[in-house]
N, C-alpha and C positions, 0 to 999 in steps of 0.2 A: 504494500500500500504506500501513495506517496507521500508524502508528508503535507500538508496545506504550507502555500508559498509563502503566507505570512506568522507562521510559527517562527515565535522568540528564537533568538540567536542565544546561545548557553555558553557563561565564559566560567569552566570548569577550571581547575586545578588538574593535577594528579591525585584524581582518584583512589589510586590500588599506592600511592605513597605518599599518604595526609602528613602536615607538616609536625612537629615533635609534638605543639602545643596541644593536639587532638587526640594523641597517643593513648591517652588514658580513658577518653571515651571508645574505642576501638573494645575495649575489654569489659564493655556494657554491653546488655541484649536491646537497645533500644532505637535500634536502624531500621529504617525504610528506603522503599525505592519514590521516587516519582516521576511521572511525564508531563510534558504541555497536554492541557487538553483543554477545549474552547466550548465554555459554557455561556448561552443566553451572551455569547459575541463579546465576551471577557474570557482571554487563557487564565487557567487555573493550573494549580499544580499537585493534582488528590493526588495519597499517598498510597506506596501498592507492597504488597507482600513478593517475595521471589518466584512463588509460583502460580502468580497472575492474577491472584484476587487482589481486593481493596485493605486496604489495612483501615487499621479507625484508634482513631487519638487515643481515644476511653477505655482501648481493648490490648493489654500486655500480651494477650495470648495474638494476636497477630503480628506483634514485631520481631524482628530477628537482630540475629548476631550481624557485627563487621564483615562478615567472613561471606557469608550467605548474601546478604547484596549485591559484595563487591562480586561472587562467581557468576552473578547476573545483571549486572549494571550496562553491560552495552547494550542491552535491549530499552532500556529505558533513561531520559534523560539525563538525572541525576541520583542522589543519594540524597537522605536527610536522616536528624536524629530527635527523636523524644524529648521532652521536658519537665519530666515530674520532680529532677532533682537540682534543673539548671535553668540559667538566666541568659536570656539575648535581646537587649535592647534594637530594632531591625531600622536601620535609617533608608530610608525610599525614596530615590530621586532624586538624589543630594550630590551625585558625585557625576560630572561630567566627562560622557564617555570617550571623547576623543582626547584630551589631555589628562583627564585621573585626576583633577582639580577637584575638592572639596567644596564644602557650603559653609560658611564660616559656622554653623551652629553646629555643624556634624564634627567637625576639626576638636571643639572645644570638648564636647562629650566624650569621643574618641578618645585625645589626651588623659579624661582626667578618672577614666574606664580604668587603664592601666592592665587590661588583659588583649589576649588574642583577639586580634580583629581579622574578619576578611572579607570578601568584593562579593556582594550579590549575585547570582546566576546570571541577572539581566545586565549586570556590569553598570551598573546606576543607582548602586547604594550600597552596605555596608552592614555588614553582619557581626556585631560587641557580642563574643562568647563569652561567659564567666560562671564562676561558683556560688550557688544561694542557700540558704536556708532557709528566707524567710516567706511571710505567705505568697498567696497564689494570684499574679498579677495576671490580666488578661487588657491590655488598655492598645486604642491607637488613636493620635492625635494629630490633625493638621495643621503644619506648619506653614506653608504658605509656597505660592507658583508651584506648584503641584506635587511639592515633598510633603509627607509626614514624617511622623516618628510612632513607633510599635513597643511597646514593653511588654516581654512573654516572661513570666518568673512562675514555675515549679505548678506547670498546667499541663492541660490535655491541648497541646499543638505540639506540631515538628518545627524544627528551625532546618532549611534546607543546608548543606553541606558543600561547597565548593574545593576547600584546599586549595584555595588561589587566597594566600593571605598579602593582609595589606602591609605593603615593604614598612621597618620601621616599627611593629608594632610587637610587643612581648612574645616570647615562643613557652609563654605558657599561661592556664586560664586561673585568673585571680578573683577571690569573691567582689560580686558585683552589688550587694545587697543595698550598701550604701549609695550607690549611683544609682538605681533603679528606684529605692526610694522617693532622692531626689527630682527625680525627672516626674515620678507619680504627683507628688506635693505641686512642683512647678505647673505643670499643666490640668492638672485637676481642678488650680486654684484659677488660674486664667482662664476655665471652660464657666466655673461656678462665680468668678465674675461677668463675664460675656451675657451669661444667664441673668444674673441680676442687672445690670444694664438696660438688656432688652426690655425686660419686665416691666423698669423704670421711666422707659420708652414710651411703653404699650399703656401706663397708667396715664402718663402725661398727656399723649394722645388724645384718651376717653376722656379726660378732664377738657382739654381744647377745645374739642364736639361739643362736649354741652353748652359752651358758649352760644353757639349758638342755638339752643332749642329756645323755646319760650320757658320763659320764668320757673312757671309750675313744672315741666318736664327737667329742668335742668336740678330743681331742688332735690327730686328721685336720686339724683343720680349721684349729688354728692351733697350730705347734710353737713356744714359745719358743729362745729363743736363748742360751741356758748358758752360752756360749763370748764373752759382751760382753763386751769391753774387756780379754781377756786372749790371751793369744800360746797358737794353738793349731797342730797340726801339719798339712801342706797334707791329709792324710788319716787317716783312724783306721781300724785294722783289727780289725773286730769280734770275731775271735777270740781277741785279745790282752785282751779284756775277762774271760774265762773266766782262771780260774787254767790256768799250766802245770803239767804233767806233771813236769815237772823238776824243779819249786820247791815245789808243793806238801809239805806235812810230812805223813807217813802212819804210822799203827802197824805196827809190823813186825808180822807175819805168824806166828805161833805153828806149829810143827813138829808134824804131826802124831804122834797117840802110835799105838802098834799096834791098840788096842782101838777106835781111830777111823775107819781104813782101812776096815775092811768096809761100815762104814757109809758111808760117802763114798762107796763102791762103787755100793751100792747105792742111792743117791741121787743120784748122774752121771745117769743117765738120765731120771730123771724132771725132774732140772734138764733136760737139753736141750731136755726137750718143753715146759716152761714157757716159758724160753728165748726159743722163737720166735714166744709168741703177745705175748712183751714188748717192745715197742721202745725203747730206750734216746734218752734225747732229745741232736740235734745238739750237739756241741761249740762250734756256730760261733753258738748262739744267747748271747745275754748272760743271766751270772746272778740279774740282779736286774734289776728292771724300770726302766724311764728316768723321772730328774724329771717332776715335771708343772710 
């Protein structure tokens, strides 16, 4: 079968002669194979066992020895290795392929790793191996013009395998715990401001819009708070806002005179019919309407 024309270019190493720093994962069972393969018009890179099935992140019983890939790795593109006990920070897109020039924020990471580094499969980024103990990082983050940055710490993923290490960089893997931390804190905190930000945006916004609604619709939307900075009572009882009955001051009430009575007689009734088509408004409503 022939390959499809635009399958990734693979800038491997020596395979079957990993450099010293690797040496001691060689005597781990935790190797796979993988090939390009183009899913939904994105190359992936699933992971395969040597005798042609799939291997799976979460499943020990399908990974193999060093020994067992390497006797069947020309079939398949590359090599990779497990991580339930190690650290690889993965930088992607960072590293320009025709001169091997850096991104000044991969350079500094790189430096201060202080373990084996080496060159991405696709030769456009950079692979921090190191030693971890501590918990289970799974994080990727964008950095910008189309690199990220990856943190994988003692999970259910492969970190793919080149042996094409970066000139310059230690020939053995030192714990990364400390650098991975850091990088978590760093951008965890810049994603959880980003968030807040927006948020801050998104309220200011909806305050804006209500300007202009009318009056009534805008008071919905946002009630100031009257009661800042002074001592108020755990509850307010809206009908205590209405005058009482008690306190109220009234004109006394003039005595009818004789020549008034008939009339009042005869005007009871037509009161009561009016009466009922009047409804008298709630006491418990407030008599003047609320600050704005």
């Amino acid at each position: 079968m022939t390959a499809p024309s635009d399958k990734p270019r693979t800038y491997n190493g020596n395979l079957k002669n990993l450099p010293p720093a690797l040496e001691p994962l060689t005597a781990l069972p935790y190797w796979v194979l993988w090939r390009w393969e183009k899913r939904k018009g994105k190359w992936t890179k699933p992971p395969y066992q040597p005798n042609g099935q799939k291997a799976k992140s979460d499943d020990p019983a399908t990974w193999s020895t060093y020994d067992e890939v390497i006797a069947v790795v020309d079939q398949y593109d590359g090599i990779g290795f497990m991580l339930p006990e190690h650290a690889t920070p993965d930088l992607d897109g960072c590293r320009t392929l025709n001169t091997g020039a850096s991104q000044p924020w991969a350079s500094q990471l790189i430096d201060k790793s202080k373990t084996y580094v080496e060159i991405s499969p696709s030769g456009k980024g950079f692979k921090v191996i190191g030693l971890a103990a501590g918990d289970n990082v799974q994080k990727k983050w964008p950095i910008g013009d189309g690199t990220s940055l990856e943190a994988y710490r003692r999970t259910h993923r492969y970190t793919t395998i080149t042996g094409n290490q970066l000139p310059g960089t230690p020939q053995h893997l030192a714990n990364i715990d400390a650098v991975v931390d850091e990088v978590y804190a760093e951008h965890e905190g810049r994603r959880s401001q980003r968030e807040g930000n927006g948020a801050a945006a998104a309220e200011g916004a909806s305050l804006e819009g209500a300007a202009d609604l009318p009056p009534m619709l805008a008071s919905l939307l946002h009630i100031p708070n009257l009661g800042a900075g002074k001592s108020q009572p755990a509850s307010t009882d809206l009908a205590a806002a209405a005058p009482s009955s008690s306190t109220a001051k009234t004109s006394p009430t003039p005595k009818p005179t004789s020549q008034s009575r008939s009339s009042t007689r005869r005007s009871s009734s037509s009161t009561r019919k009016s009466a009922t088509s009047t409804r008298p408004t709630p006491s418990c409503w407030p008599a003047t309407k609320p600050q704005s």
